[in-house]
C-alpha positions in Angstrom: 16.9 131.9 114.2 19.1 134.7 114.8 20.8 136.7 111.8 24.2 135.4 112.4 22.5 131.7 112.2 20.7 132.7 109.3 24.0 134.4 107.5 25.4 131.4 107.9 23.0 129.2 106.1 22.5 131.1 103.4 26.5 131.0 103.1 26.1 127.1 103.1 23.4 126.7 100.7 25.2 128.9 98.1 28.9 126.8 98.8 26.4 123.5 98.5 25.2 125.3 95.0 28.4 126.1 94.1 29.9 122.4 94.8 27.2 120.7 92.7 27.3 123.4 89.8 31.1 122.2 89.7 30.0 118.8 90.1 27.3 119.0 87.3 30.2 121.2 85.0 33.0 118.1 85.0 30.5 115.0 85.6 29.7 114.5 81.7 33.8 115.0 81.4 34.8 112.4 84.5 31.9 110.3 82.9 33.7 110.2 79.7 36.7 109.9 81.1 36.1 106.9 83.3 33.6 105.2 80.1 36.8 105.7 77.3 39.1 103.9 79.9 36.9 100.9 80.6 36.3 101.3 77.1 40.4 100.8 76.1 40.5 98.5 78.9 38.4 95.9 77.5 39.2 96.1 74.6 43.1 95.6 75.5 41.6 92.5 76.9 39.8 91.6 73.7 42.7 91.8 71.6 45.2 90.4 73.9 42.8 87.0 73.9 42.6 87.4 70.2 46.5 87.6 69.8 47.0 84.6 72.2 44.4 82.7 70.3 46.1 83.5 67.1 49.3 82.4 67.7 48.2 79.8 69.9 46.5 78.4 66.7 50.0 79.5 64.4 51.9 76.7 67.1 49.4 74.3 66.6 49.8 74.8 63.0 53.1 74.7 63.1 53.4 71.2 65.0 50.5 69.8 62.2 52.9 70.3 59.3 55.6 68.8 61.3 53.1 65.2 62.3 52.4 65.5 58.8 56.5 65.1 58.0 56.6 62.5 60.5 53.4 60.2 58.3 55.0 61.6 55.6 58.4 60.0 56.0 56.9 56.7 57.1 55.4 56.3 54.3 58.4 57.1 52.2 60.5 54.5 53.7 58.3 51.8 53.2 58.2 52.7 49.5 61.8 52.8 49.0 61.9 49.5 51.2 60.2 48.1 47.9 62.3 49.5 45.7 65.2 48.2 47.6 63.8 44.8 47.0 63.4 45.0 43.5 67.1 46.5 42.9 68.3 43.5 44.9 66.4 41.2 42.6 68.2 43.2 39.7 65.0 44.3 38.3 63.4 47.9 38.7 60.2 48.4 39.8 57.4 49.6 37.0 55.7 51.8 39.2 56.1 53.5 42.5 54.0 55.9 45.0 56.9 58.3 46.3 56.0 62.0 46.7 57.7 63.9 43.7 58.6 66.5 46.5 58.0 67.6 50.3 57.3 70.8 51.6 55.9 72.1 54.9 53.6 75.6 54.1 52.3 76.2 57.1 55.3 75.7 59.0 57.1 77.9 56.4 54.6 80.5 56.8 53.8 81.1 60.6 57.0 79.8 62.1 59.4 82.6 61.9 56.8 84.5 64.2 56.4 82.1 66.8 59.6 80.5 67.2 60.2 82.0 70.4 57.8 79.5 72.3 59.9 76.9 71.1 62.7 75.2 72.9 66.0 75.7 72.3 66.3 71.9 71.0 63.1 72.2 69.1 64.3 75.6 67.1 67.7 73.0 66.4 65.8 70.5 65.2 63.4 72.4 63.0 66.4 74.1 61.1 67.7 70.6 60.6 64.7 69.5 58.9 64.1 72.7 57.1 67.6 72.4 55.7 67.1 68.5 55.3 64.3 68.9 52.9 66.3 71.3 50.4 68.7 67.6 50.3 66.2 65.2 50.4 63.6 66.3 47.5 66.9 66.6 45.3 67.5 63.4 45.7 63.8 62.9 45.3 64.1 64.4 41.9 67.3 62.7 41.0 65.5 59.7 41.4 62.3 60.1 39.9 64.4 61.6 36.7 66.5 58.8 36.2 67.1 58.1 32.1 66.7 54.8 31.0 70.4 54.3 30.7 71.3 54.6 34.3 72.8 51.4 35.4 70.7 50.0 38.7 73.4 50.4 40.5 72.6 54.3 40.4 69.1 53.9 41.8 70.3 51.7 44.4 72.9 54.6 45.6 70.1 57.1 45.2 67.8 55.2 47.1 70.2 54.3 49.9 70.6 58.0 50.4 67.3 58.8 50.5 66.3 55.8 53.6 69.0 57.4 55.4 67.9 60.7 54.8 63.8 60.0 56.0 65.0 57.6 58.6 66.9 61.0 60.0 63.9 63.1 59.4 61.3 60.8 60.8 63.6 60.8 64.2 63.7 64.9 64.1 60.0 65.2 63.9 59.1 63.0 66.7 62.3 65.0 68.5 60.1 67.9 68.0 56.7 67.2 68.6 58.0 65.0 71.9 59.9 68.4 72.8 62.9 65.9 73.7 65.8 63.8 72.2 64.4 60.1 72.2 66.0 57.3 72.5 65.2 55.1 69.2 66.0 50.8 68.2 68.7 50.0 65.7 68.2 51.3 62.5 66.7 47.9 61.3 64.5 47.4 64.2 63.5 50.8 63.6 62.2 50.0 60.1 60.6 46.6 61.4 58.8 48.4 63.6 57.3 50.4 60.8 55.6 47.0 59.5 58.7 46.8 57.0 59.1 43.2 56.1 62.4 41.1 56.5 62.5 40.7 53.2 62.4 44.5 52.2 65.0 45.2 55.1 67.6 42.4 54.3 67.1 44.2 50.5 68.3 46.8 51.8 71.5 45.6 54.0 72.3 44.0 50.5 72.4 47.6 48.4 74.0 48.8 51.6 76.7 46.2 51.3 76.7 46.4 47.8 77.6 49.8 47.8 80.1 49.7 50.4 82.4 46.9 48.1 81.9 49.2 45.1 79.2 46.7 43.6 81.0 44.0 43.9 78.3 42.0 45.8 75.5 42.2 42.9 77.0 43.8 40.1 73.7 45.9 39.4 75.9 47.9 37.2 75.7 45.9 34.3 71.9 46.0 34.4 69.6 48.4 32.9 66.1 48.9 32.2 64.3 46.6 29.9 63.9 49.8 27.7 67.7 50.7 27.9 68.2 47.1 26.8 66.2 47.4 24.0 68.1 50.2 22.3 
């Protein structure tokens, strides 16, 4: 090897040092570097699953309270399908099973946040119920707090309101949790179809008529309770 030849090695052997004491200087830096962003990365990922679980769980919620309306309201109308026959029998019933109130928590709770994956029809719908229920458990409580001296007639008016106002309900849940208008029977058919007897549901259309000729039909305004009566 001539001294030009060997010059020249002894150039590339001290870049080649140079180039890995560089290398060596920035590798625990790139190292860190490259292990914080995989780092971040994963756990954006993490918490991105963890957020879509959590509201997909705050939905789900959300659509529970609202089957739990829809049992709820069933359950409702059957009881005041009772009471209906009773009132047309011009008697009052000595005991009953209606909800003293109706509430949605969860709904109330976690909605506001996810409303946006609701429909258009579904966020119309939910503020209908939400402002339905405000109506319906006062007439829940003027029902419930009737005084002995309220003439039948009374109940019947309260109770008429409050069919009309579950029946609605009951139709708005199942609007929602079908994420579409549905077409539903005749009011009537609709409560047959609820196991309501004939009997309960021609009660009814009797208070209904009733009320519509000012009580002219059963004159449930002359009756009161038997402890009414007995003052």
């Amino acid at each position: 090897m001539d001294i030009e030849s060997f010059a020249q090695c002894l150039q590339f052997i001290d870049l080649n040092s140079t180039a890995k004491s560089s290398l060596d200087k920035y590798l625990p830096i790139i190292t860190t570097l490259l292990g914080t962003g995989v780092g971040f990365g994963l756990n954006q990922i993490v918490t991105l699953r963890k957020e879509g679980k959590t509201k997909s769980n705050k939905v789900d919620c959300c659509y529970e309270d609202i089957h739990e309306l829809q049992d709820i309201c069933k359950h409702m109308l059957r009881e005041l399908s009772e009471i209906s026959e009773h009132l047309e029998r011009k008697s009052r019933p000595s005991g009953h099973n209606l909800h003293s109130s109706i509430s949605l928590p969860l709904l109330e709770k976690y909605y506001p946040e996810i409303s946006h994956t609701f429909t258009v029809n579904q966020r119309y719908w939910v503020k209908v119920i939400t402002r339905k229920l405000g109506e319906v458990n006062e007439g829940i409580d003027s029902l419930l707090a009737m005084r002995d001296e309220k003439s039948l007639y009374r109940v019947s008016i309260d109770v008429i309101n409050l069919q009309a106002s579950f029946l609605e309900l009951l139709k708005l849940s199942l609007w929602v949790l079908a994420g579409e208008q549905l077409e539903f029977s005749e009011e009537y058919e609709m409560l047959s179809e609820l196991d309501i007897s004939e009997n309960r549901i021609k009660a009814l259309k009797r208070l209904k008529e009733n009320a519509e000729k000012d009580d002219s039909v059963l004159g449930l305004s002359a009756y009161k309770s038997a402890a009414a009566g007995a003052k």
